[in-house]
C-alpha positions as CSV (number, residue, x, y, z in Angstrom):
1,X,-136.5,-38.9,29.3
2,X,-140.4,-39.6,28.4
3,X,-142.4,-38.9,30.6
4,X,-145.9,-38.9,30.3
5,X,-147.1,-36.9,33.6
6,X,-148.3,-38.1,36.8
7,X,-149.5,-41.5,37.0
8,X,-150.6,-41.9,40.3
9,X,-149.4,-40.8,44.1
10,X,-149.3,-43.4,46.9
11,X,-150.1,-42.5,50.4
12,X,-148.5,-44.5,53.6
13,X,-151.3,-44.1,56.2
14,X,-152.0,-45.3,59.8
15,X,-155.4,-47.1,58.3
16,X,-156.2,-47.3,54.7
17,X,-159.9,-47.4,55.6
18,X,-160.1,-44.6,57.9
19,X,-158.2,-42.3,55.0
20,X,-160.4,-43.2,52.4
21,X,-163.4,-42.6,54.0
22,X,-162.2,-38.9,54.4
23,X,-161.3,-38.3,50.8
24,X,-163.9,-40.1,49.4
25,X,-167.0,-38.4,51.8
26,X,-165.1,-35.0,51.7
27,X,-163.4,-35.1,48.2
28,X,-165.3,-37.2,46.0
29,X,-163.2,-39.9,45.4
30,X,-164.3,-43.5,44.6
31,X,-163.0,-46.5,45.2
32,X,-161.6,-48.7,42.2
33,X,-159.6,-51.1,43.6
34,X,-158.2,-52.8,46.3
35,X,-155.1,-55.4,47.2
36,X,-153.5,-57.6,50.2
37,X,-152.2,-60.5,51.0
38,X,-154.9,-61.9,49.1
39,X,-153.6,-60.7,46.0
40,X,-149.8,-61.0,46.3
41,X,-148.9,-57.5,48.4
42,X,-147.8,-59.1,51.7
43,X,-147.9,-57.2,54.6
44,X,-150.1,-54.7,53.4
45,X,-153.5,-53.4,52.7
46,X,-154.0,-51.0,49.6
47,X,-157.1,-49.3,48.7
48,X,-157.0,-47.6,45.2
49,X,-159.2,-44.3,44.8
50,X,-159.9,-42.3,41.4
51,X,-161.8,-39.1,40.1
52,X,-161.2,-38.1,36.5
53,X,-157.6,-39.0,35.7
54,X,-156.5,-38.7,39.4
55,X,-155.7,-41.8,41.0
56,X,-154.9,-42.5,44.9
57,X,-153.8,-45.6,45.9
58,X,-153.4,-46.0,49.9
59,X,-151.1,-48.0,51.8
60,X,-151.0,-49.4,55.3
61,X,-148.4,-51.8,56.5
62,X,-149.9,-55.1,58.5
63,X,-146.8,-55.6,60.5
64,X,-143.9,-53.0,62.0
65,X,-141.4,-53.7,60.0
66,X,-143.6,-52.9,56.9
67,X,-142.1,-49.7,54.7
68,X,-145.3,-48.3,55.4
69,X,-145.7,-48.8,59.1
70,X,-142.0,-47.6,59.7
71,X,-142.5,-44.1,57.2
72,X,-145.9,-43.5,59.4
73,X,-144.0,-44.3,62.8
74,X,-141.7,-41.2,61.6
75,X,-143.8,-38.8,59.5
76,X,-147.6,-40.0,60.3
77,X,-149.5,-40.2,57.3
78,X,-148.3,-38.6,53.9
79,X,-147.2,-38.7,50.1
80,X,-144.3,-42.2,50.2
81,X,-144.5,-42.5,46.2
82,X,-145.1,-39.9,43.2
83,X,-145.4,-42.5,40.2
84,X,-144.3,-41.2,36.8
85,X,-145.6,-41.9,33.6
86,X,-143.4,-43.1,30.7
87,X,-143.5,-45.0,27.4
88,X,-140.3,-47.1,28.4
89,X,-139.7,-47.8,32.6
90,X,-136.9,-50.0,31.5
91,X,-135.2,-46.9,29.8
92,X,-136.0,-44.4,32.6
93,X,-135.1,-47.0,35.4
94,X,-131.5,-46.5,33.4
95,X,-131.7,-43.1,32.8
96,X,-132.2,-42.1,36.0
97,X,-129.9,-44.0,37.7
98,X,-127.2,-42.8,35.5
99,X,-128.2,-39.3,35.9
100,X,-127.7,-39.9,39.9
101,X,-131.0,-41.6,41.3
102,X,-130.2,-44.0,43.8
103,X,-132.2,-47.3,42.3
104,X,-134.9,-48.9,44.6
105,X,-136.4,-51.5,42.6
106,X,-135.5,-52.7,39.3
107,X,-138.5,-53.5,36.7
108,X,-141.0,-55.5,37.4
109,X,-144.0,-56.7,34.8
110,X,-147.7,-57.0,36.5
111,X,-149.8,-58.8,34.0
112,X,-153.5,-60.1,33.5
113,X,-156.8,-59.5,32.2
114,X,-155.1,-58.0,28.9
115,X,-153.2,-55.7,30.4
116,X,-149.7,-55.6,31.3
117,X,-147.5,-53.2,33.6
118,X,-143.7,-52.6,33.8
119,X,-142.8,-50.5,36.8
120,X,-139.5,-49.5,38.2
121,X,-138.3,-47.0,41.2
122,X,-136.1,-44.8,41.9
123,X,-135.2,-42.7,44.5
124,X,-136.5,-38.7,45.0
125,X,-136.1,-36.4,47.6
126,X,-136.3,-37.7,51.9
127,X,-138.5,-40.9,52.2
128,X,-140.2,-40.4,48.7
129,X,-139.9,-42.1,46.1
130,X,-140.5,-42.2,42.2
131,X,-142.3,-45.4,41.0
132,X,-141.9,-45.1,37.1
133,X,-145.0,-46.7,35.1
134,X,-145.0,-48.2,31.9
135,X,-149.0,-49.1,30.7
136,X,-150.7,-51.5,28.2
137,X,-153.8,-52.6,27.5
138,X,-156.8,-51.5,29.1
139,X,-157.1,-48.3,30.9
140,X,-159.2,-49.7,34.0
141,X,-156.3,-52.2,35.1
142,X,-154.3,-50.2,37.3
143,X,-151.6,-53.0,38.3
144,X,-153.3,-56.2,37.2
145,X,-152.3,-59.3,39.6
146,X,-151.7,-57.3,42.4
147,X,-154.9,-54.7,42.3
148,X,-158.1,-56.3,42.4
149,X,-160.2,-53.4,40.6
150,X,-164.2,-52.9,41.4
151,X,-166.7,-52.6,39.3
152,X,-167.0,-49.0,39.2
153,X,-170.5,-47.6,37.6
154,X,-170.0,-43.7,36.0
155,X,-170.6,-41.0,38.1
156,X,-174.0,-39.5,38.3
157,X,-172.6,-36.3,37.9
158,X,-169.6,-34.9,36.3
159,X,-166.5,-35.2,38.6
160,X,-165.5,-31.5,40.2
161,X,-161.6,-33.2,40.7
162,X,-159.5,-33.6,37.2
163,X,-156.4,-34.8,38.0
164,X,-153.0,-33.8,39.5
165,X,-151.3,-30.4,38.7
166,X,-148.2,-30.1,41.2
167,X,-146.5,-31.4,44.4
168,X,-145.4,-28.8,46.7
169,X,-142.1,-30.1,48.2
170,X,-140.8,-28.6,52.0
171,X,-137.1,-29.3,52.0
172,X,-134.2,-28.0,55.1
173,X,-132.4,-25.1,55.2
174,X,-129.5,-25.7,52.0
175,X,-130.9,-28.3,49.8
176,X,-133.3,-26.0,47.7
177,X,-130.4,-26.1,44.9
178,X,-129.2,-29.6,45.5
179,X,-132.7,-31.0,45.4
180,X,-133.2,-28.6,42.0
181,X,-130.1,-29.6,40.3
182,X,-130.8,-33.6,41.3
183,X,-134.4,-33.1,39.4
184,X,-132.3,-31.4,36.1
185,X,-129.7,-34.3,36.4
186,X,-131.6,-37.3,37.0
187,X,-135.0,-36.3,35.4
188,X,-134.5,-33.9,33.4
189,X,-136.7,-31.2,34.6
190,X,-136.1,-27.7,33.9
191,X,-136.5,-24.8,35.9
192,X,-139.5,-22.9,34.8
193,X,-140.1,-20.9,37.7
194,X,-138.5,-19.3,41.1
195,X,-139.3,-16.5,43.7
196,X,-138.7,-15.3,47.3
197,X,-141.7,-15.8,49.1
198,X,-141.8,-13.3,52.2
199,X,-145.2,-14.0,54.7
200,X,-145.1,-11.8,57.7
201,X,-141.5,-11.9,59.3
202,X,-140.6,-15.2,57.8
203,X,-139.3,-16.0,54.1
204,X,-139.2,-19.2,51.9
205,X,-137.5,-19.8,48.7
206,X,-139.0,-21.2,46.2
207,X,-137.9,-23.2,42.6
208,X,-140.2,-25.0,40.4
209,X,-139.4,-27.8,38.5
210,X,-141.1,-29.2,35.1
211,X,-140.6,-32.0,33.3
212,X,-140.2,-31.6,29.5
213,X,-143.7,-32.0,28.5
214,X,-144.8,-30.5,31.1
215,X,-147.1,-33.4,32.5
216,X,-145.1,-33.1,36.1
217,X,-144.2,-30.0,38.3
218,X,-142.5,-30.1,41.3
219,X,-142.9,-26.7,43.5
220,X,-139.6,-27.1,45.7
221,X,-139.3,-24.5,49.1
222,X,-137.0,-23.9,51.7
223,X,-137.1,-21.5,54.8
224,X,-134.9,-18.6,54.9
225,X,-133.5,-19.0,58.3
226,X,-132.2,-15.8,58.5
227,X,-135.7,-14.1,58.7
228,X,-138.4,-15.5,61.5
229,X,-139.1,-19.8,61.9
230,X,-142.5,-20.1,59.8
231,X,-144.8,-23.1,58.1
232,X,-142.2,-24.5,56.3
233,X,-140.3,-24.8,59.7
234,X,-143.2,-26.0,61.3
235,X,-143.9,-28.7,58.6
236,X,-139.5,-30.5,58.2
237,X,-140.2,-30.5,62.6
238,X,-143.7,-32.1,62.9
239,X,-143.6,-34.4,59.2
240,X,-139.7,-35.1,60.5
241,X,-138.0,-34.0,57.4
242,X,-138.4,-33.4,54.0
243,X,-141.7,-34.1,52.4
244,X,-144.9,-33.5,50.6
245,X,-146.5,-30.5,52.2
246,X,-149.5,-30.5,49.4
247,X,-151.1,-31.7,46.4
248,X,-153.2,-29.6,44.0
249,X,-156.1,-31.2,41.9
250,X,-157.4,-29.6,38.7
251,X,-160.7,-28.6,39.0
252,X,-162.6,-27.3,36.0
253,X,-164.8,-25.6,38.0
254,X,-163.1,-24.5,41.0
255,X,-166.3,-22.2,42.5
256,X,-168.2,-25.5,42.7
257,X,-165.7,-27.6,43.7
258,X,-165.6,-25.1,47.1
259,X,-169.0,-24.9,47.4
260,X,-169.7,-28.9,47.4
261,X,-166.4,-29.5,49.1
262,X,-167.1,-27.3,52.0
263,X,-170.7,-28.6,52.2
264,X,-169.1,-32.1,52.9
265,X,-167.0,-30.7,55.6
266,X,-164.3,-30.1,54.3
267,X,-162.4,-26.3,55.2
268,X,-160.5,-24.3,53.6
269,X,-157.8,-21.2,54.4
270,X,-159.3,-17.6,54.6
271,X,-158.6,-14.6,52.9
272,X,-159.3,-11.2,54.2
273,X,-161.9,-9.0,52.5
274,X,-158.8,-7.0,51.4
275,X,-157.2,-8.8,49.1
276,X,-160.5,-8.5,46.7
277,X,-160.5,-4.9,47.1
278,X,-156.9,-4.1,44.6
279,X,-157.3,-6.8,42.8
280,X,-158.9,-5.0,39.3
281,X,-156.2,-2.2,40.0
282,X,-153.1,-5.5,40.4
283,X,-154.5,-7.8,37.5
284,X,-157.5,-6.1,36.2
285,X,-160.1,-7.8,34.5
286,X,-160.2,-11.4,35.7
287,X,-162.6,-14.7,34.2
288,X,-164.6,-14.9,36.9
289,X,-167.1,-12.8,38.8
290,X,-165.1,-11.1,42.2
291,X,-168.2,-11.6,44.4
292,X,-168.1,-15.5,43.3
293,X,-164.2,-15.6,44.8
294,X,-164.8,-13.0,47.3
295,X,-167.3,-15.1,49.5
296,X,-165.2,-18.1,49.0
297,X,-161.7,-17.1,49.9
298,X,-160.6,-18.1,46.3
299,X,-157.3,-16.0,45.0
300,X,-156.8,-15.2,41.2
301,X,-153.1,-14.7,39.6
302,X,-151.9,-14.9,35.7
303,X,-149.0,-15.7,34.2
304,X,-148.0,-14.9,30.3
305,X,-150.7,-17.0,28.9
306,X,-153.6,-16.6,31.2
307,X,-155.0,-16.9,34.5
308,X,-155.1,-19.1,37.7
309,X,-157.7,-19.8,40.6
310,X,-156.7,-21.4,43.7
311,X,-157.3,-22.3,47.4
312,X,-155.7,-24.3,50.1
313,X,-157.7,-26.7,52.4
314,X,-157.3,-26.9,55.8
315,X,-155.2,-30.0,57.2
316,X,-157.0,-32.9,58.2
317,X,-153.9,-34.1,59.9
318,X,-153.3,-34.2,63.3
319,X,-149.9,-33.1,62.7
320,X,-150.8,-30.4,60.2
321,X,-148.6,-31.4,58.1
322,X,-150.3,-32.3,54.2
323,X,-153.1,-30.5,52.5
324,X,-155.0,-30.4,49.5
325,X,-155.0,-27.5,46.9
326,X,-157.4,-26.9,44.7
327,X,-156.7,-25.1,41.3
328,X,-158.5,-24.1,37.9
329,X,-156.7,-22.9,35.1
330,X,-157.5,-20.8,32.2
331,X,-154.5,-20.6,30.1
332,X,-151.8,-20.1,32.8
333,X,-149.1,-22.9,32.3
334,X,-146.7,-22.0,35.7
335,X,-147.3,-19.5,38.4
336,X,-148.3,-16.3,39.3
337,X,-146.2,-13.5,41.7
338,X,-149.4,-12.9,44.0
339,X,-150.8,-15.8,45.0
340,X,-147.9,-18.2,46.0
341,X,-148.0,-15.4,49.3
342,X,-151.2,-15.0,49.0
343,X,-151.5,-18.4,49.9
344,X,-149.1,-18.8,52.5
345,X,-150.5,-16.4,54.3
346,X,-153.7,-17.6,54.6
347,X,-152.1,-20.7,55.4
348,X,-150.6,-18.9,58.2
349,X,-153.6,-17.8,59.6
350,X,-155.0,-21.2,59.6
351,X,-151.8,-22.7,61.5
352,X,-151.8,-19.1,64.1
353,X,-154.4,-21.2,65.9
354,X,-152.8,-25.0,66.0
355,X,-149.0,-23.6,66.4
356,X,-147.4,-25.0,70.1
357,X,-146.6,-22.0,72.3
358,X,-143.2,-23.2,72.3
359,X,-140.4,-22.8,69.6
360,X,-139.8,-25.3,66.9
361,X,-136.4,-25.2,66.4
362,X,-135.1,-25.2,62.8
363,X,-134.6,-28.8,61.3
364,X,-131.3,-30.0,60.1
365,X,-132.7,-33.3,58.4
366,X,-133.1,-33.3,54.4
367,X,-132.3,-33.9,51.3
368,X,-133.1,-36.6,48.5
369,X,-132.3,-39.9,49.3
């Protein structure tokens, strides 16, 4: 199937207002857009947010029995949609459904101002879903009729935040393969990447998914339960099953992205002084200047074509459940075998200090709807 890459994600929040506040103070966001009653989305108010090719549109639900008030009464707020791009959403409505996605809602055309958009959706994994997007016209009209969009003047400076490189997906204890082979089947997303991911005395498994052109990539872990309960334990008990645990943004320059980021308020994960010191000896010579990631906790990795940057943000959650990645790329096209628990452990250290005293028991609940 043709798909373009990520087209936009859609958050289900407690109150639109609050969350976009946070993302755009902290992150850099804008707003672009916004919808309600007003312009045909009963029952809800939707705030759309963009930086460079990202776009972020935010749901609340106006009444209980709103999908977005009942998926925030049972996970708080979190990723409800991952919106593919595609030349045809007719065609990928169909495809997918034959290859085994459970259909949601059949095409539907938004039109106005020039501009015209078919979308369609299909199921994905626990309470997410895929919203397939089909675009024409002009690029500003994000779904014309039901999206009022702003007036938006460009940036006074160049935008730190590029757009969306991969979802990291937390699903139970036996549905790593399931959830793998449902992405081959109905998507048609290859494996491009796996590894055991051991932190301390706990363990994850991990696949990655792409899709053909490599415009959507789906990291997809699952607790070892046979080794100590951990984060990804800790994430299925307090989101309530399978979810989003984070996003990472593309940043073409990730060291300034930190620095701005973190003088907005916003944290990120620590990395003992350590991990710097073997790093010319594990990867040797790397892009950037050590000192430069050294004093910002930022880890480096490589793959077969080049290198990777990356850092984890600290929840802003009350349920520590999502978080924000930040990653630069110079070549690399999947992952390296260092950071992923590189990173996992420094998210570890972060949740050491917010973790109940008492035992989470392991969750039973997943799976793709």
């Amino acid at each position: 199937m043709d798909f373009l890459g990520v087209d936009h994600v859609e958050f289900y929040v407690g109150d639109a207002r609050q969350a976009a506040f946070v993302l755009c103070s902290g992150f850099g966001f804008r707003l672009h857009g916004q919808g309600g009653p007003e312009t045909g989305l009963p029952g809800q108010r939707s705030l759309l947010l963009g930086q460079g090719d990202c776009r972020v549109l935010l749901t609340t639900g106006l009444a209980p029995d709103h999908p977005a008030s009942q998926y925030v009464a049972r996970h708080g707020d979190g990723v409800a949609v991952i919106a593919f791009g595609t030349r045809d959403a007719a065609a990928a409505y169909a495809g997918t459904v034959a290859g085994g996605a459970t259909a949601v809602e059949a095409p539907r055309t938004y039109a106005g101002r020039g501009a015209s958009v078919v979308t369609a959706t299909v199921s994905g994994f626990g309470d997410v879903v895929h919203r397939l997007v089909e675009r024409h016209g002009p690029d500003g009209e994000f779904l014309p009729g039901a999206i009022e969009m702003l007036d938006v003047p460009p940036p006074d400076s160049p935008e730190l935040l590029q757009s969306i490189d991969h979802a990291a997906v937390c699903v139970a204890d036996g549905q790593l393969d399931a959830t793998t082979e449902y992405y081959r089947k109905a998507f048609g997303f290859e494996v491009i990447f796996e590894e055991y991911i051991e932190v301390g005395k706990q363990g994850m498994f991990s696949q990655v998914v792409q899709s053909p052109g490599g415009g959507i990539t789906l990291t997809l872990i699952q607790p070892d339960l046979s080794r100590s309960p951990g984060q990804i334990d800790d994430f299925l008990a307090w989101h309530g099953g399978p979810g989003v645990q984070h996003l990472a943004l593309n940043s073409v320059d990730i060291v300034t992205a930190v620095d701005t980021l973190g003088e907005r308020g916003v944290g990120f994960a620590l990395t003992p002084d350590g991990y710097y010191s073997s790093l010319d000896g594990r990867l040797g010579p790397v892009d950037l200047p050590v000192d430069r990631l050294r004093g910002r906790g930022i880890l480096v990795d490589r793959d077969h074509w080049g290198q990777m940057y990356q850092i984890f943000a600290t929840s802003m959650h009350v349920r520590r459940t999502f978080f924000w990645e930040l990653i630069e790329r110079h070549g690399a096209r999947t992952f390296g075998t260092s950071n992923i628990p590189a990173l996992y452990e420094a998210k570890e250290r972060e949740l050491a200090t917010v973790r109940p005293s008492v035992q989470i028991p392991h969750t039973t609940e997943a799976g793709h709807r």
